[in-house]
N, C-alpha and C positions, 0 to 999 in steps of 0.2 A: 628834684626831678619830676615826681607826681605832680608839684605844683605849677610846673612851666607845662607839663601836658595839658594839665585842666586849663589854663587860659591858652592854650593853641585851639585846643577843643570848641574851646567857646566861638569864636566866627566860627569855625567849621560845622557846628551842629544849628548855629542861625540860618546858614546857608543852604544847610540839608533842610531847615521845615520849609522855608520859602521855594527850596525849588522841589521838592517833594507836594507842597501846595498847588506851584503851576501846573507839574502833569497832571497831578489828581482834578486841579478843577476843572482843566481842558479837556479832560478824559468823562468826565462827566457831563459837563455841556455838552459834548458832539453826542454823547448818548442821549442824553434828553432832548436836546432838537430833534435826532432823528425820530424818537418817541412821539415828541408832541411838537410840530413844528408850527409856526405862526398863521401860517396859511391853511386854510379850511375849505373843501372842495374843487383844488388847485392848486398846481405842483409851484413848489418857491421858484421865481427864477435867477432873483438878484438878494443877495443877504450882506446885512455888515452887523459889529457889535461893537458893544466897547470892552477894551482891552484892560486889564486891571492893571498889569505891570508898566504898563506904557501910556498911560493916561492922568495926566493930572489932576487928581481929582482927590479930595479931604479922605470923601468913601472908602475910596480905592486904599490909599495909606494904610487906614484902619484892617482892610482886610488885611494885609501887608504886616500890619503889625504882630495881627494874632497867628499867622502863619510863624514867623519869627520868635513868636512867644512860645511858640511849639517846640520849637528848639532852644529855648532856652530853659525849659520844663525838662528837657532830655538832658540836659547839660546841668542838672541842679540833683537829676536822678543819678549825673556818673558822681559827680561831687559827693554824695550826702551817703549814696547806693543804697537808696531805696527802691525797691525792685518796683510799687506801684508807682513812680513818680514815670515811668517808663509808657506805661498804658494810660497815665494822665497825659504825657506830652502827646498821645495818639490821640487824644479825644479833643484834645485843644487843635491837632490838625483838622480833625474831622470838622470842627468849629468853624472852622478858615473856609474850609471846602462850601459849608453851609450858608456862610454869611456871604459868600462870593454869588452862588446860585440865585438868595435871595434877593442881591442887588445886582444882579443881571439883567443888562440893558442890550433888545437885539431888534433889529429891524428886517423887513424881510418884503418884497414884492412880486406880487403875483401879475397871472395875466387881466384883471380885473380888481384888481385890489391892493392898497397901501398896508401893511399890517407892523407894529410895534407894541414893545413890552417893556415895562421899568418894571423888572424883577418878576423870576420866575413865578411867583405864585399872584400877583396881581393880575388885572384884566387886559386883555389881549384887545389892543384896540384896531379896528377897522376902518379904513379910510375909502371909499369908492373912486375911480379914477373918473367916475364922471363929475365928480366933486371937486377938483384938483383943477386951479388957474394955472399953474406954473410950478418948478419946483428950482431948487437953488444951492448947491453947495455951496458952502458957507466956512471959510478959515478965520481961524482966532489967534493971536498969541495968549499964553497961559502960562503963568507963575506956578509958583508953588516946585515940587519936585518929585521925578522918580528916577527909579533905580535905570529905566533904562537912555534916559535923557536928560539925565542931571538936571540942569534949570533950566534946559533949552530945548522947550515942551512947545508945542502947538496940536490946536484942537482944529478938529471939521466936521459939520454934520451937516445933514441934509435938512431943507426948509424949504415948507409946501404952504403955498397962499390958497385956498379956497376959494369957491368963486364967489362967496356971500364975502370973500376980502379977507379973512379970518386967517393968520399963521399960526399953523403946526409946525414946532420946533422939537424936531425928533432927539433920540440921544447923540450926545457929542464919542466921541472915540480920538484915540492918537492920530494924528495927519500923515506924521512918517509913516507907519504903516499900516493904515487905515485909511487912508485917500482913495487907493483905489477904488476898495469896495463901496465908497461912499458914492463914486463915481461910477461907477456899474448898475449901483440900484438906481442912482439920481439918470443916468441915462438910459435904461429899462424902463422907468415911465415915462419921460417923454416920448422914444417910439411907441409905446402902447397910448401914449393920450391921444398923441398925431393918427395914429392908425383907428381909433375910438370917435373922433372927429373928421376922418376923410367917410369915414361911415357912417356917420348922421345926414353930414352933408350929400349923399350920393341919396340914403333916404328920403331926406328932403326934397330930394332935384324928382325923384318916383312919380309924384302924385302930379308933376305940370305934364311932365311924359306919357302919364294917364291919361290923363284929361281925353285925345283923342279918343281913345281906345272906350273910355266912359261916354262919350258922346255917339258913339256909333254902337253902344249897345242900347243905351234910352232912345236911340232912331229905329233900333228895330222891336224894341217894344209896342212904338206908337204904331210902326206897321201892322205887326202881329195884333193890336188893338182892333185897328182897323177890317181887318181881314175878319176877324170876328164879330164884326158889327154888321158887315155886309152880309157874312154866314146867315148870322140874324134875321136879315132883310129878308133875304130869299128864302129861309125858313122860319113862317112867323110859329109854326106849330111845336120849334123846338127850341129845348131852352140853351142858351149857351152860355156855359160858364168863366 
């Protein structure tokens, strides 16, 4: 009887590190975005990221696996009853939680600015929207497998041409549920580039609409020249500056 519990056990305590992983790592990202978020001097408006459990991806698995291995650590603690194998299967979740954070892939758009990150602790890169030719979501189909799309996985991300021609290929994320957002930030910059270029162009147009305005102030300098030239005349005994 003991023996047919411990392999019922067994999925059931796989199951518990894995989804004791998700909330923990989800519960920790939203804390650390809110903390430290992508954007600098301006509020985010449009965010996506990639999704661990839903995204195809080798990385991803691996996190997947060591959350899994957490409970199987916990499952070798009921077997053997070893009280530390218990606080080791904790430390191997904490494991999971960590290597999640580190390969944490998130994009974020501001009102002047591109911003993304491949992993919490690398460099936060910046993209200026006056830099930015076009941008382009972008679907893929994608092999391999997860838990929540079996083999019938599709990728999308967002792809920015620079004006020197140059593509930025941001992170990829799940298309099922991830499209939108991909599609939120991908349409946040185009209103912000459009609105960033109806504004140069209006700059532009200033200085012909000038023009008058510039020609009728150097007309009345030469008057004002003149009026003091004559001052001049009529007064040779004083000087005029």
């Amino acid at each position: 009887m003991k023996i047919l519990q411990l392999v019922l056990a067994l999925p059931f305590l796989l199951a518990i590190g894995v989804a004791a992983h998700a909330l923990l790592a989800r519960t920790v990202k939203a804390v650390l975005w809110a903390w430290s978020p992508l954007a600098t001097g301006e509020p985010e408006a449009a965010t996506y990221e990639r999704r661990v459990y839903h995204t195809s991806d080798r990385r991803m698995l691996e996190i997947i696996g060591v959350a899994a291995a957490a409970g199987l650590v916990m499952w070798l603690a009921l077997l053997l009853e070893w009280p530390w194998l218990w606080a080791a299967g904790l430390l191997v979740l904490g494991g999971a939680v960590l290597l999640d954070v580190l390969r944490w892939e998130r994009v974020a758009a501001s009102a002047h600015n591109l911003w993304f990150q491949r992993g919490y602790r690398s460099t936060v890169r910046q993209v200026a929207l006056e830099n930015i030719r076009d941008v382009s979501v972008e679907e893929s189909e994608a092999g391999g497998f997860t838990l929540r799309h079996g083999r019938r996985n599709r990728l999308v991300r967002l792809s920015v041409r620079m004006v020197d021609k140059r593509v930025v290929a941001l992170p990829k994320t799940d298309a099922h549920r991830g499209l939108d957002a991909v599609e939120a930030v991908a349409n946040h910059l185009r209103m912000r580039m459009q609105h960033l270029r109806d504004r140069d162009r209006a700059r532009s147009a200033n200085p012909a609409a000038a023009e008058p305005a510039k020609a009728q102030e150097a007309e009345l300098r030469r008057a004002l020249r003149k009026l003091r030239q004559s001052a001049a005349q009529r007064s040779p005994g004083r000087v005029v500056s």
